[in-house]
C-alpha positions as CSV (number, residue, x, y, z in Angstrom):
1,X,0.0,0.0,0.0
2,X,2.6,2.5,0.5
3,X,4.4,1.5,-2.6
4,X,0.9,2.8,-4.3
5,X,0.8,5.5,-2.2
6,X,4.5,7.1,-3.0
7,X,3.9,6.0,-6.8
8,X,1.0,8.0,-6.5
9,X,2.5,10.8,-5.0
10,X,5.3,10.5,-7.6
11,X,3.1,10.9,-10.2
12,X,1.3,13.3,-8.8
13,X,3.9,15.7,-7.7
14,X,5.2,15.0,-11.4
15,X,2.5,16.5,-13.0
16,X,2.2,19.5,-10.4
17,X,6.1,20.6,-11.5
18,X,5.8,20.3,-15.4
19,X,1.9,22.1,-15.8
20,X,3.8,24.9,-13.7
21,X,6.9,24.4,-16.2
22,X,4.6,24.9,-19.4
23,X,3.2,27.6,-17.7
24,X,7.0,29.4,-17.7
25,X,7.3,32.1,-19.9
26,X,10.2,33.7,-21.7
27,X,11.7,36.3,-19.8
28,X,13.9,38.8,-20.9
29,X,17.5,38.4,-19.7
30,X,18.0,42.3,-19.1
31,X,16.3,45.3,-20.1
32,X,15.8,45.2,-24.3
33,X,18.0,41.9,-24.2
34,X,16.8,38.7,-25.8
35,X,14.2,36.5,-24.1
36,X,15.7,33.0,-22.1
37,X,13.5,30.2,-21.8
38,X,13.1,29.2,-18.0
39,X,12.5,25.2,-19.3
40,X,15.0,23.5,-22.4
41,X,12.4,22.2,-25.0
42,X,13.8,18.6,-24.5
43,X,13.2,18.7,-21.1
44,X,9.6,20.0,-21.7
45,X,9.0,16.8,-23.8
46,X,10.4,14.4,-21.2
47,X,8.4,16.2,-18.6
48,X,5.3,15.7,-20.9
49,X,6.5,12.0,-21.5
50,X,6.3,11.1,-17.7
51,X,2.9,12.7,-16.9
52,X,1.2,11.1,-20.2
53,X,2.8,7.9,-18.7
54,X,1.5,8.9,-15.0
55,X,-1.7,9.7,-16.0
56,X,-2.1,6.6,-17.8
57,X,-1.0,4.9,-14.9
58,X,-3.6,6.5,-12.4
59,X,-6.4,5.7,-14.9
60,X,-5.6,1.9,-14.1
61,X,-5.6,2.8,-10.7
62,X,-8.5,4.4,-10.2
63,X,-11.6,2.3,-7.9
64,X,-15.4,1.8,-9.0
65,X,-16.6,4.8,-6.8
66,X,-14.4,7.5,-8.6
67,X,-11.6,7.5,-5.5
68,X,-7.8,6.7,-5.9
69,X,-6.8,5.2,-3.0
70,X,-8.2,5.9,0.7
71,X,-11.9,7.2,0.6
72,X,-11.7,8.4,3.6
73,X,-9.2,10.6,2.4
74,X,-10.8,12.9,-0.6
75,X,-7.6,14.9,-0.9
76,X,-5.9,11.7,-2.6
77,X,-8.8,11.9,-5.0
78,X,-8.7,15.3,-5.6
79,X,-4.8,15.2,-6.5
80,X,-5.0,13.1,-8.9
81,X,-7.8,14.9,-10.9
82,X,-5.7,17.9,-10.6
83,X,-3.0,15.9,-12.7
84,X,-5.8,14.7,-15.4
85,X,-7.0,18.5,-15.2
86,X,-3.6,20.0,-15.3
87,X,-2.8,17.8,-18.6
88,X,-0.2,19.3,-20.9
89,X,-1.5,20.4,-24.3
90,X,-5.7,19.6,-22.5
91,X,-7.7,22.4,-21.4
92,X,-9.9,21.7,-18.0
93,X,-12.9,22.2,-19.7
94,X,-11.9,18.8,-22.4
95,X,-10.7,17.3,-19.3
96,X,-13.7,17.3,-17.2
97,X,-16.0,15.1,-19.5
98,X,-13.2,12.2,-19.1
99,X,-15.4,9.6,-17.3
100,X,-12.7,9.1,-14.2
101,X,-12.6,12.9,-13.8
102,X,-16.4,13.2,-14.1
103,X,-16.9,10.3,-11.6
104,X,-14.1,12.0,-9.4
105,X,-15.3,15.2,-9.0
106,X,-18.8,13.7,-8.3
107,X,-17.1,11.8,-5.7
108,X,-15.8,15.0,-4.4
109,X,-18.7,17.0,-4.4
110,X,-20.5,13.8,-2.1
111,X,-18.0,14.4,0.0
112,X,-19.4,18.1,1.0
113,X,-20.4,18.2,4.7
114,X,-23.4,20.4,6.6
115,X,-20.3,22.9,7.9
116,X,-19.2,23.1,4.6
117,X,-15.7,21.4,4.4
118,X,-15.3,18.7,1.9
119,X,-14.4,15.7,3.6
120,X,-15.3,12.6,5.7
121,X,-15.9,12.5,8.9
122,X,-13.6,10.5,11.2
123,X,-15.5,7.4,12.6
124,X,-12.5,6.6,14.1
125,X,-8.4,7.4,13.9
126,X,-6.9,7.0,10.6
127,X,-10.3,6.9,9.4
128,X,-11.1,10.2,7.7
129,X,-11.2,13.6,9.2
130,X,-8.6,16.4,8.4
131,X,-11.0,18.9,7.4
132,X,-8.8,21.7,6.3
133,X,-6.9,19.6,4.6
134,X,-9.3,17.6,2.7
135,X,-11.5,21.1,2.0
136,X,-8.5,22.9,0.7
137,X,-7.6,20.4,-1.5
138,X,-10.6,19.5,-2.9
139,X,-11.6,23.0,-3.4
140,X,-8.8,23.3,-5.5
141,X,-10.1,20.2,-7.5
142,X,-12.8,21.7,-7.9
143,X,-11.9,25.1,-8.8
144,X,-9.3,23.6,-11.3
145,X,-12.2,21.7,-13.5
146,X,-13.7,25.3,-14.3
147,X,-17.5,23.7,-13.6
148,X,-19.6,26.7,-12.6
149,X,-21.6,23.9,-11.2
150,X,-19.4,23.9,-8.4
151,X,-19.7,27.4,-7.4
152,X,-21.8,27.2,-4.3
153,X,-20.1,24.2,-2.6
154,X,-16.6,26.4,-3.3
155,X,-18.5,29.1,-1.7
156,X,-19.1,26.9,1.4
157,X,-15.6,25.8,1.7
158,X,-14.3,28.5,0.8
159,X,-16.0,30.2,4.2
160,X,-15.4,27.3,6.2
161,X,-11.9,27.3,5.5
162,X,-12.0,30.9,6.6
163,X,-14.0,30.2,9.7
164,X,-10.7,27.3,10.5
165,X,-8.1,29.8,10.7
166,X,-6.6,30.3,13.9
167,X,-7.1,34.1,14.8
168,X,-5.9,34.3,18.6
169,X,-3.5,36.6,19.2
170,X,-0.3,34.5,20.0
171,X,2.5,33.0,17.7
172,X,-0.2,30.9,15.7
173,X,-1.7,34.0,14.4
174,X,-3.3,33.5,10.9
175,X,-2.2,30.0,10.8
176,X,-4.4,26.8,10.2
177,X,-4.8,22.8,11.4
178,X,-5.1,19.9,9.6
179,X,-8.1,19.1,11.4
180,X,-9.3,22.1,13.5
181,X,-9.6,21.1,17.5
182,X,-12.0,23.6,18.4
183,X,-11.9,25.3,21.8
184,X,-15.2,27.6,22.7
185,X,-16.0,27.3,19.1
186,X,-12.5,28.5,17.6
187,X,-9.4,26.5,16.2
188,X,-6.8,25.5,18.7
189,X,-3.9,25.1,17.6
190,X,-2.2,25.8,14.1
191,X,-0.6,23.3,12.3
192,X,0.8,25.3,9.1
């Protein structure tokens, strides 16, 4: 399992680091010099190699119910459609009406809670919680695919991630918590 897990990871991570790469821009070397390209183009193509090949990999990975490995987890889920929604050379938009994305981001969106996060609730440890992280993450799932559909579950976690920030005035300041420990109705402790 956590062979899986760091392959997934892997791939994941993979995927994050070259859509930001074909995102780069040339930039001019000084003032009226001539532009530099931040990636080499054979680089670029390798990059592209490995995520068509980790893409195709999480396809054979993905489970009946739209999840990539833990469902207690939604984040795991909502990493890897950021991969098939971050394609090189695909829009969001094309992406979104690939089956696994489609049953993904459904999965997702089932996920939504009454307070607004986007997560599951832990029965027990190891078994689901984490709100801000799960919310955060699959907000940004969701945000990625573009699907005005969407909208008003973002708006909920959007305010529930707000409402999770640690705002007492000591060193954790601003901060948030994986899972916000609430004390008289207020986060904690901070976490990142």
């Amino acid at each position: 399992a956590s062979n899986r897990a760091a392959g997934l990871v892997l791939s994941l991570a993979m995927s994050a680091a070259l859509a930001a790469a074909e995102e780069a821009k040339p930039v001019p070397q000084a003032p009226g010099g001539p532009a530099v390209s931040l990636v080499d183009e054979s680089v670029a193509r390798e990059g592209h190699a490995a995520v068509a090949r980790a893409l195709k990999w999480l396809e054979t990975k993905q489970r009946p119910d739209g999840t990539w490995s833990n469902a207690s987890f939604p984040a795991i889920t909502a990493l890897a459609v950021c991969g098939f929604l971050r394609r090189p050379g695909s829009a969001p938009a094309k992406e979104r009406e690939n089956p696994g994305v489609k049953k993904a981001l459904a999965y997702l969106a089932g996920c939504a809670q009454p307070d607004g996060g986007i997560y599951v609730p832990a029965k027990n440890p190891g078994e689901g919680g984490l709100k801000n992280y799960n919310t955060a993450i699959c907000l940004l799932a969701l945000a990625e695919s573009g699907d005005p559909a969407y909208e008003p579950l973002m708006r909920k976690a959007r305010a529930s991630l707000a409402a999770w920030q640690y705002l007492e005035s000591d060193a954790c300041y601003g901060g948030m918590g994986y899972d916000p420990v609430e004390r008289k109705g207020k986060p904690s402790q901070a976490d990142l």
